[in-house]
C-alpha positions as CSV (number, residue, x, y, z in Angstrom):
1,X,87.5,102.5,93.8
2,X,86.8,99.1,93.9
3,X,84.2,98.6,91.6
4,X,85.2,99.3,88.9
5,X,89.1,99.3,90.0
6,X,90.7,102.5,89.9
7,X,93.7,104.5,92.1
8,X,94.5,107.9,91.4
9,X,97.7,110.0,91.5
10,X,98.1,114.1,91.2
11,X,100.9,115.1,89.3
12,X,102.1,119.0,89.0
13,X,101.1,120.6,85.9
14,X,104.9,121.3,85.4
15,X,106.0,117.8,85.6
16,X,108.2,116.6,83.1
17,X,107.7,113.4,84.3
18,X,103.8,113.6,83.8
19,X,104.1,114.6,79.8
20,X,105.3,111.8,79.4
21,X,103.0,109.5,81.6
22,X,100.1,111.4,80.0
23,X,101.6,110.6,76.1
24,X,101.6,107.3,77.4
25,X,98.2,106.7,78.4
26,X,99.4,104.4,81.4
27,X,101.5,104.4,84.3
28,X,102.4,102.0,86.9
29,X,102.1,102.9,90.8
30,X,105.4,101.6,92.9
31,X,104.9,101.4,97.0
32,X,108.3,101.5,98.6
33,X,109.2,99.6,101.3
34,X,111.0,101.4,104.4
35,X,114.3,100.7,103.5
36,X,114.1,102.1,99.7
37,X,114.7,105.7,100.4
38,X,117.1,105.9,98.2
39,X,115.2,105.0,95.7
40,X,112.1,107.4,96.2
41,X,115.3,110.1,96.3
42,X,116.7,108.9,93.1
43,X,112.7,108.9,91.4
44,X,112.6,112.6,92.6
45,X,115.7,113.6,91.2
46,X,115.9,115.8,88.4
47,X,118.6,113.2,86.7
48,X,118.4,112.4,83.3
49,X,117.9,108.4,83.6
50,X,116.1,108.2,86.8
51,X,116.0,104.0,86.7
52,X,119.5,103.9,86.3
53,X,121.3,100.9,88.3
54,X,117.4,100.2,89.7
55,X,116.0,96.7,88.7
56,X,112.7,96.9,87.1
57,X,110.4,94.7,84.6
58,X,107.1,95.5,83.3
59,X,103.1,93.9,83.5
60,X,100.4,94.3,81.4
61,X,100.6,98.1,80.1
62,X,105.0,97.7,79.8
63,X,104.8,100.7,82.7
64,X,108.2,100.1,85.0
65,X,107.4,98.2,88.0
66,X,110.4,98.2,90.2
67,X,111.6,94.6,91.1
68,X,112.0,95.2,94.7
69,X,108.4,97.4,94.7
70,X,106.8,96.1,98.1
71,X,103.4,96.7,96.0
72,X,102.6,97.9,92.7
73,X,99.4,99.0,90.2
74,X,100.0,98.9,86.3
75,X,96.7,101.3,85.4
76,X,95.6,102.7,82.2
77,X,94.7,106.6,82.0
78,X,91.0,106.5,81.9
79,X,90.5,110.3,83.2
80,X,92.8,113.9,83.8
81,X,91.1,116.6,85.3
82,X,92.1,120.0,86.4
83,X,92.9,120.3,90.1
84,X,94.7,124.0,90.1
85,X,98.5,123.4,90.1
86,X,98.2,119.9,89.6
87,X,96.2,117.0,87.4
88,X,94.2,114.7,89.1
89,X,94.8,111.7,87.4
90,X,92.3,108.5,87.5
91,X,93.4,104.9,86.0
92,X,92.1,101.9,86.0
93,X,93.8,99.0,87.4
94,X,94.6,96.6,85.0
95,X,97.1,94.0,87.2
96,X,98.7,94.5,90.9
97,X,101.0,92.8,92.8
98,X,102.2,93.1,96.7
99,X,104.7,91.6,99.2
100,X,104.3,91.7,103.1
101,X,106.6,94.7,104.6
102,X,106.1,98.2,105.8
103,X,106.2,101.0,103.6
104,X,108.0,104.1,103.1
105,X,106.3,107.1,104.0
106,X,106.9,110.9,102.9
107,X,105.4,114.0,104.9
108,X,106.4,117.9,105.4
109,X,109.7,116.7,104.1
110,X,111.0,113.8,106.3
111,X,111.1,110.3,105.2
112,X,109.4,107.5,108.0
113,X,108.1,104.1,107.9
114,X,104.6,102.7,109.2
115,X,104.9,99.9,111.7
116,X,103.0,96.5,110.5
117,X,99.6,96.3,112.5
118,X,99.4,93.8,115.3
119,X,96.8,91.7,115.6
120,X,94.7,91.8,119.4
């Protein structure tokens, strides 16, 4: 949503990961750039410090944003609803931040990248 700003994210109920973004009250969104697989991999993982040797800083809510992030949103929990298996999670956008590049992209399993678009 644009006005007002908000992005949403849906977690599994089972998430460790999301008890702890939901005691929070705020999360920050990271977009990958194609080349950062390893990263995505290392965020999935079920390791016990999952920012080890990864850079990262924080913005307005102190949520990691990931230094070489080609995009992030620092949002604050403004609603959590049920969605079966899963939370659907709405925040508001409290500060963002970009960098031109193409993104990672995750489906059925298989890691890709989207092409930039060319202008006519």
């Amino acid at each position: 949503s644009m006005d007002p700003p908000l992005v949403l994210f849906c977690p599994q109920k089972k998430s460790s990961t999301w008890a702890l973004v939901d005691a929070a009250g705020h999360y920050a969104v990271n977009i990958l750039a194609g080349e950062h697989q390893h990263i995505s991999q290392q965020m999935s993982s079920k390791a016990e410090d999952k920012f080890a040797d990864i850079a990262w800083h924080t913005e307005s809510t102190g949520s990691p944003v990931l230094n070489e992030a080609l995009g992030w949103i620092d949002c604050r929990t403004e609603h959590v609803y049920d969605g079966g298996d899963h939370w659907i999670v709405v925040g508001r956008i409290l500060a963002m931040g970009w960098r031109d590049g193409a993104p990672l992209g995750y489906h059925r399993g298989s890691y890709g990248s989207f092409s930039p678009a060319v202008a006519d």
